[in-house]
MMTF fields as JSON, N, C-alpha, C and O atoms, coordinates in Angstrom:
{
  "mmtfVersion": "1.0.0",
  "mmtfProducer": "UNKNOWN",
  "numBonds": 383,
  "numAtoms": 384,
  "numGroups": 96,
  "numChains": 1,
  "numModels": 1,
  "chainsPerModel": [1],
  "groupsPerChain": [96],
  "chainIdList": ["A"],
  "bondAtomList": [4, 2, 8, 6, 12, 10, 16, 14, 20, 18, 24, 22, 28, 26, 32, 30, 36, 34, 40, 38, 44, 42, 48, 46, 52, 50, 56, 54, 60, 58, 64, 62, 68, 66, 72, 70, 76, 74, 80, 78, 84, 82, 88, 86, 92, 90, 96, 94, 100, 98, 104, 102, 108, 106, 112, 110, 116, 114, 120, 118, 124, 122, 128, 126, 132, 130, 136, 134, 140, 138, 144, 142, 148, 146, 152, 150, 156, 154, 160, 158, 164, 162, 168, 166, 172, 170, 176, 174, 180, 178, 184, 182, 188, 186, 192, 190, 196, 194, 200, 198, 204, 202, 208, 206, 212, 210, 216, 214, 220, 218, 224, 222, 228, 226, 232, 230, 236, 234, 240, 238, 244, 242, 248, 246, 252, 250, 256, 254, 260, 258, 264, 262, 268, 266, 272, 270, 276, 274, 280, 278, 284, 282, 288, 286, 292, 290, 296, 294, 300, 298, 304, 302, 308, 306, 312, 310, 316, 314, 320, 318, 324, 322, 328, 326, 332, 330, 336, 334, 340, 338, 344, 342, 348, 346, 352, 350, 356, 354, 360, 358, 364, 362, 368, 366, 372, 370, 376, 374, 380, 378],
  "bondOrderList": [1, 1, 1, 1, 1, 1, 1, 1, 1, 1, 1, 1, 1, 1, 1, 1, 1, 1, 1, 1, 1, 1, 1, 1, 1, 1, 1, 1, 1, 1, 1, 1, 1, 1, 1, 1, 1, 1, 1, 1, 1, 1, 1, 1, 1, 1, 1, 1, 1, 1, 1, 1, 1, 1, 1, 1, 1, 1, 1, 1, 1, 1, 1, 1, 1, 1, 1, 1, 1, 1, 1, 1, 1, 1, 1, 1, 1, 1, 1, 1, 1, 1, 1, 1, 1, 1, 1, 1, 1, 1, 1, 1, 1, 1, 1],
  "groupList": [{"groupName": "UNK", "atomNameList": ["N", "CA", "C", "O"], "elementList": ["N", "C", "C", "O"], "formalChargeList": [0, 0, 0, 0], "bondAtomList": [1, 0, 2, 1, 3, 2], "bondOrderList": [1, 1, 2], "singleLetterCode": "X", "chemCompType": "L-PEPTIDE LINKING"}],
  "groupTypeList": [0, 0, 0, 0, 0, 0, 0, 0, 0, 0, 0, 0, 0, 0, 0, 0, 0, 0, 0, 0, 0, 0, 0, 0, 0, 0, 0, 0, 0, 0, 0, 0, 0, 0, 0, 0, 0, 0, 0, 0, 0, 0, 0, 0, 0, 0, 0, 0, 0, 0, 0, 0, 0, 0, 0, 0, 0, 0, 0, 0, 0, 0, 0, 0, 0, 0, 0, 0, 0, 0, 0, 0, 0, 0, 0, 0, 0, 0, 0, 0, 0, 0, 0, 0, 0, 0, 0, 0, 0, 0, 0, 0, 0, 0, 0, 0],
  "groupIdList": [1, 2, 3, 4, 5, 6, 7, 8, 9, 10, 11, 12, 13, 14, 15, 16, 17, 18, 19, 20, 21, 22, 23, 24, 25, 26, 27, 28, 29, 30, 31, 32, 33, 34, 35, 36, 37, 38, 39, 40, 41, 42, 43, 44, 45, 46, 47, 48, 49, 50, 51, 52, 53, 54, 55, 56, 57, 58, 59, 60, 61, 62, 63, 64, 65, 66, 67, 68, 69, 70, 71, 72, 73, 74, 75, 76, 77, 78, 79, 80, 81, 82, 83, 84, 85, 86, 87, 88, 89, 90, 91, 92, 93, 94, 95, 96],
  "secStructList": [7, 2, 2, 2, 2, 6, 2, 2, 2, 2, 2, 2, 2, 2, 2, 2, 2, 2, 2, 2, 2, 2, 6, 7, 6, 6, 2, 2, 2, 2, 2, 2, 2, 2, 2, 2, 2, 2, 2, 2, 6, 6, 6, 6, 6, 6, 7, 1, 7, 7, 7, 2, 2, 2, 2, 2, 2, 2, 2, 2, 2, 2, 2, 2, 2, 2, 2, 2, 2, 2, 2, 2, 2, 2, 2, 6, 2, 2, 2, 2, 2, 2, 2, 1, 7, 7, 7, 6, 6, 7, 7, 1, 1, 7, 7, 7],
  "xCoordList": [38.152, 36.904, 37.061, 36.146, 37.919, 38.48, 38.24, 37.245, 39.503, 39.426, 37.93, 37.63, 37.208, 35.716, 35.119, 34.881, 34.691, 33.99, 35.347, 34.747, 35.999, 36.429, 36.644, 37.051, 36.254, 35.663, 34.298, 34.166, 33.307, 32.233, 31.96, 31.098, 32.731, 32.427, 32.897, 32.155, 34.303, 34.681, 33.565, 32.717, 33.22, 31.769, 30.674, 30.599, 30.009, 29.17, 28.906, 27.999, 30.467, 30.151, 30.788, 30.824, 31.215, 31.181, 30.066, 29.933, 29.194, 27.891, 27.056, 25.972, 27.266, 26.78, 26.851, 25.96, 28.316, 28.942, 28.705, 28.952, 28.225, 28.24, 26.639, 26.409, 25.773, 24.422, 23.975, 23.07, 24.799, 24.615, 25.108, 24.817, 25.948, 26.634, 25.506, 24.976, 25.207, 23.842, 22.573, 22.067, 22.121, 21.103, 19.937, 18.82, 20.479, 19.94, 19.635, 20.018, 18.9, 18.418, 18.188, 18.827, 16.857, 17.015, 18.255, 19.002, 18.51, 19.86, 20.877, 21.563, 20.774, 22.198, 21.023, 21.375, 20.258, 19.257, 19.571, 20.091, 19.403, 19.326, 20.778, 20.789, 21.684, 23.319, 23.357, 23.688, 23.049, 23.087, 22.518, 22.894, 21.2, 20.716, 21.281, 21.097, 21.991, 22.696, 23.623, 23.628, 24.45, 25.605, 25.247, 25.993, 24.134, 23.891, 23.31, 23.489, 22.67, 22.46, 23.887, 23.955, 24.767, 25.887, 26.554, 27.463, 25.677, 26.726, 25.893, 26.118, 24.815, 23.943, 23.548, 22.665, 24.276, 24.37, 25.598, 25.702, 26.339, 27.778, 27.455, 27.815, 26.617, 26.408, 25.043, 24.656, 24.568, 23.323, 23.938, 23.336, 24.968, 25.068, 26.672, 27.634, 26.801, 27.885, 27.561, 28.292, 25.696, 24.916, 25.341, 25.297, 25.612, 26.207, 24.287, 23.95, 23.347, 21.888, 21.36, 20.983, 21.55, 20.405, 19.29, 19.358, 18.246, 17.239, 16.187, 16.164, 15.604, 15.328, 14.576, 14.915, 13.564, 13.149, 14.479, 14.374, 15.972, 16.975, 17.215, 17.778, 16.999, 17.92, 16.204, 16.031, 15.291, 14.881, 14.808, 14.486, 15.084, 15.207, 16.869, 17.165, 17.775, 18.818, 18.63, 18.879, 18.107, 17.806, 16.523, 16.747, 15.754, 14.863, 15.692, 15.679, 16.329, 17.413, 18.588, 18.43, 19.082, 19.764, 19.17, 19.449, 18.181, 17.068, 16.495, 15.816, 16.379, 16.438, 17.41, 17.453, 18.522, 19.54, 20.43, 21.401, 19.695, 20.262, 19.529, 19.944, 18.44, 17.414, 17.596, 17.608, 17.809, 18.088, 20.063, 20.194, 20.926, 22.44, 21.634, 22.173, 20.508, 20.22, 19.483, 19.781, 18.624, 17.764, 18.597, 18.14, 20.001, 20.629, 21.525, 21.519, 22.171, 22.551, 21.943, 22.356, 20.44, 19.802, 19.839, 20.326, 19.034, 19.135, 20.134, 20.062, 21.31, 22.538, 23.219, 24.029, 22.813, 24.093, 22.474, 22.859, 21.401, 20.862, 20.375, 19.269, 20.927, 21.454, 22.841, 22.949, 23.77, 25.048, 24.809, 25.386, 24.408, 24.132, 23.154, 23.249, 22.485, 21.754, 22.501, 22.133, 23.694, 24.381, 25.947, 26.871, 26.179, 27.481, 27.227, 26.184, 28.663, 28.863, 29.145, 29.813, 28.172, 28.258, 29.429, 29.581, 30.157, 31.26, 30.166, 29.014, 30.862, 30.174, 29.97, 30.882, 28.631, 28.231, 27.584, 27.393, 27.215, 26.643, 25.41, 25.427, 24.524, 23.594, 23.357, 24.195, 22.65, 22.298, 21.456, 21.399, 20.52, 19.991, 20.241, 20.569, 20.072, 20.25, 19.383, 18.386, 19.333, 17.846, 18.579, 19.708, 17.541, 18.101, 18.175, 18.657],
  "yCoordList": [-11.794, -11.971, -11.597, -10.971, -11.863, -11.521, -10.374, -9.917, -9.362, -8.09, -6.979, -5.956, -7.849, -7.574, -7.421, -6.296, -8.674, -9.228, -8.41, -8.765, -8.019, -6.891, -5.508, -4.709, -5.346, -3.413, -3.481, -2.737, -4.572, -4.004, -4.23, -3.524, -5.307, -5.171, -4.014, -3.298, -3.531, -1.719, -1.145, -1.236, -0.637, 0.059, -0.087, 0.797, -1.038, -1.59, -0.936, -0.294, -1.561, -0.872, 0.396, 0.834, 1.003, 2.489, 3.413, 4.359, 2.72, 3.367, 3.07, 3.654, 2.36, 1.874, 2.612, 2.89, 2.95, 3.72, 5.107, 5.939, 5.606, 7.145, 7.079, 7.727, 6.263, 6.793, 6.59, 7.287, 5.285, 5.245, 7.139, 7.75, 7.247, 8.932, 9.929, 10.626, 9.858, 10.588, 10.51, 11.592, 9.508, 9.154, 9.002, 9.32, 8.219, 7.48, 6.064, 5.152, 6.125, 4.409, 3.335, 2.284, 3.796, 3.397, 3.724, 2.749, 4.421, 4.218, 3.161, 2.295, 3.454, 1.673, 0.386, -0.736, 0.448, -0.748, -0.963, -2.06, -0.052, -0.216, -0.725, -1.767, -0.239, -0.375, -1.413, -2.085, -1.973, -3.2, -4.798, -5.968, -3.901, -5.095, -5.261, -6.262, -4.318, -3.858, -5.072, -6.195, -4.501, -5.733, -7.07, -7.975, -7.323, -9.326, -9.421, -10.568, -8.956, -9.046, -9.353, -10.347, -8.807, -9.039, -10.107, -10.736, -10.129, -11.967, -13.48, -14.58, -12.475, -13.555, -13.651, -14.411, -12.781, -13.191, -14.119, -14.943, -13.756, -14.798, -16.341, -17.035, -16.811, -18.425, -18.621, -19.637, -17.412, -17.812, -17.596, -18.138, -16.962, -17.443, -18.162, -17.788, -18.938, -19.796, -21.353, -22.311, -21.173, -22.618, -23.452, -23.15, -24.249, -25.261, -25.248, -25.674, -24.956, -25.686, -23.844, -22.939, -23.975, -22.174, -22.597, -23.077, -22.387, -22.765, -21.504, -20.578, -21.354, -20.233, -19.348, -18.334, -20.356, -19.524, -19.112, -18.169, -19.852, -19.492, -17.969, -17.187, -17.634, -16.343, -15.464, -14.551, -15.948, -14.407, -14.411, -13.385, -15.498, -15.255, -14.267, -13.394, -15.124, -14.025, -12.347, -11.324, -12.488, -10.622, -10.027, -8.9, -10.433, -9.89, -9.582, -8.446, -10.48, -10.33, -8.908, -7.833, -8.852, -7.841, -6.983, -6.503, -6.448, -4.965, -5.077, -4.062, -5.879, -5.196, -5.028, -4.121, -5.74, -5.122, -3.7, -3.135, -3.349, -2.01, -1.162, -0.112, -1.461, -0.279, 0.229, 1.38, -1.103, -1.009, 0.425, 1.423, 0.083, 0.782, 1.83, 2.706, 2.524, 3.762, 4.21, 5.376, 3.66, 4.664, 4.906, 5.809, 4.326, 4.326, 5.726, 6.682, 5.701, 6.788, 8.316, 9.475, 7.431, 8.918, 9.865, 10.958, 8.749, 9.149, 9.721, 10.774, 8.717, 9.796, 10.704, 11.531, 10.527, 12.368, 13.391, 14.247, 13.505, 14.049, 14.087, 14.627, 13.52, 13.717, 14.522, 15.343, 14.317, 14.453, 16.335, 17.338, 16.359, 17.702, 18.951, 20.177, 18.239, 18.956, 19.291, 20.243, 18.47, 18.828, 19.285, 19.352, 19.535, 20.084, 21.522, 22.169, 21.867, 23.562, 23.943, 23.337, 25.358, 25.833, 26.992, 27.403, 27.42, 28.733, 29.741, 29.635, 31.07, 32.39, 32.846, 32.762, 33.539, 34.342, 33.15, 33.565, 32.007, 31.45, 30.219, 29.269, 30.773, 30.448, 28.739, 28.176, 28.042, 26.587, 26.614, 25.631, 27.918, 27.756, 28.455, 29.639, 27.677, 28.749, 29.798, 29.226, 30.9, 31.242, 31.834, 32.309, 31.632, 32.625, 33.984, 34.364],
  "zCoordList": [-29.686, -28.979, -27.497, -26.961, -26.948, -25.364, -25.344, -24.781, -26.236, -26.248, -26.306, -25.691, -27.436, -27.138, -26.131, -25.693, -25.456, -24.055, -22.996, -21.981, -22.695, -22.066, -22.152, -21.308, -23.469, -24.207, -23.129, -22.157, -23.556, -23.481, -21.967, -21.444, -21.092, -19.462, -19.085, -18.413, -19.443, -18.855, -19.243, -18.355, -20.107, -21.17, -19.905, -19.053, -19.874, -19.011, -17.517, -16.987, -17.049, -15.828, -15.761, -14.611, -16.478, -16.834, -16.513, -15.736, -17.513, -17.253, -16.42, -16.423, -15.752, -14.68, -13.489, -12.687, -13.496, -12.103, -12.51, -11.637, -13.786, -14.329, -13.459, -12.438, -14.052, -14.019, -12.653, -12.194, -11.67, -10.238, -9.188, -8.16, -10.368, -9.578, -9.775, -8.91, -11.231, -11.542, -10.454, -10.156, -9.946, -9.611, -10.126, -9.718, -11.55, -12.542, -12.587, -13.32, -11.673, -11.444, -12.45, -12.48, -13.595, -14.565, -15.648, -15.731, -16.176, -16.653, -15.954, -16.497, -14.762, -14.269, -14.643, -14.276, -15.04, -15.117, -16.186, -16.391, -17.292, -18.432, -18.935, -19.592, -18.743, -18.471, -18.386, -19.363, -17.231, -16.783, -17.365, -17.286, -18.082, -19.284, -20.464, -21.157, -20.773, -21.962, -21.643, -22.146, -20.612, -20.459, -20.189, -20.563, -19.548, -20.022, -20.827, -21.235, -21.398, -23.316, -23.888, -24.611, -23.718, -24.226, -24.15, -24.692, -23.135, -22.488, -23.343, -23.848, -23.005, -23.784, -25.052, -25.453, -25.81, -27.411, -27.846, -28.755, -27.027, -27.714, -27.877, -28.828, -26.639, -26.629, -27.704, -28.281, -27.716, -28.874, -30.123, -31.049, -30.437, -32.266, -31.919, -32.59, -31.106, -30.931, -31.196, -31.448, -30.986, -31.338, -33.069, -34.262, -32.478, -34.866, -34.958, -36.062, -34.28, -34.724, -34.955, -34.211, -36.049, -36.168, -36.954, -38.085, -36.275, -36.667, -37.222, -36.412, -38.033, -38.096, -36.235, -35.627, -35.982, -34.125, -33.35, -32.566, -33.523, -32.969, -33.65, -32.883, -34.482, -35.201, -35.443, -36.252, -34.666, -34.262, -32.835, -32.237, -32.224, -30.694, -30.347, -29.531, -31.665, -31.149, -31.684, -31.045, -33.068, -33.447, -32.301, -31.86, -32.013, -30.711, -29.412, -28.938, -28.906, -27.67, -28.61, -28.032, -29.199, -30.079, -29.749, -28.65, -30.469, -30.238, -29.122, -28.965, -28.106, -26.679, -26.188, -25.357, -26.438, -25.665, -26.377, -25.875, -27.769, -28.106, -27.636, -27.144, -27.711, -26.797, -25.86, -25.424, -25.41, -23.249, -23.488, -22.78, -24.367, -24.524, -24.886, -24.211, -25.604, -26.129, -24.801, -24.542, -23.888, -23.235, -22.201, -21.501, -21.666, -20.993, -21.307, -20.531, -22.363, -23.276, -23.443, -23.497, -23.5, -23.791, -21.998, -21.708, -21.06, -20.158, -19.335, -18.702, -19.426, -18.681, -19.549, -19.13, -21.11, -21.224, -20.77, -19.974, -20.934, -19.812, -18.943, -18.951, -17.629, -16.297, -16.148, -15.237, -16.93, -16.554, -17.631, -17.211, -18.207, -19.531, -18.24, -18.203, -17.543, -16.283, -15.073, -14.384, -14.704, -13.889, -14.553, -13.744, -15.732, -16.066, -15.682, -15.59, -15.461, -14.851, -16.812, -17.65, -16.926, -18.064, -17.706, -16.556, -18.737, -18.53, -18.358, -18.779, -17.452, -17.404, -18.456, -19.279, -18.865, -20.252, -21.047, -22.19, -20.945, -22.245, -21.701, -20.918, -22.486, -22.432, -22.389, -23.094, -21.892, -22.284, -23.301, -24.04, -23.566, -24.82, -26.15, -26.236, -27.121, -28.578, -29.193, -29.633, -29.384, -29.676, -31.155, -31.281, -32.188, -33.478, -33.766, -34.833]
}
């Protein structure tokens, strides 16, 4: 569990410091919710009382905080896909 809760704080502010370089505001937001979502699921299914309102308050907190890891995702690989140096001769686009 340690090893966990320290994957996902490196992870976290990873993307945090990627999308702050980007000048991806929302993306470090989103990053950033991502990671206390994280914090804040462990003590919600750590509760002995699951009540059923407990276990959709924790699956609702879940799917926002995957949302919040995807738009973060989506947003910085393009920021970072807009500012990569492409090699000479090749196109950014595919055409058939």
């Amino acid at each position: 569990m340690v090893l966990t809760i320290a994957a996902v704080t490196v992870c976290g502010v990873r993307l945090i410091l990627l999308a702050r370089a980007a000048g991806d505001t929302p993306a470090a937001s989103a990053a950033g919710l991502w990671l206390l979502g994280m914090y804040v699921l462990g003590p919600l299914a750590a509760r002995p009382d699951q009540s059923v309102a407990l276990q959709w308050v924790e699956q609702s907190c879940n799917t926002l905080t995957q949302a919040a890891l995807l738009i973060a995702a989506l947003r910085l690989a393009r920021s970072l896909s807009r500012s990569a140096p492409h090699p000479a001769g090749l196109s950014r686009t595919v055409t058939p």
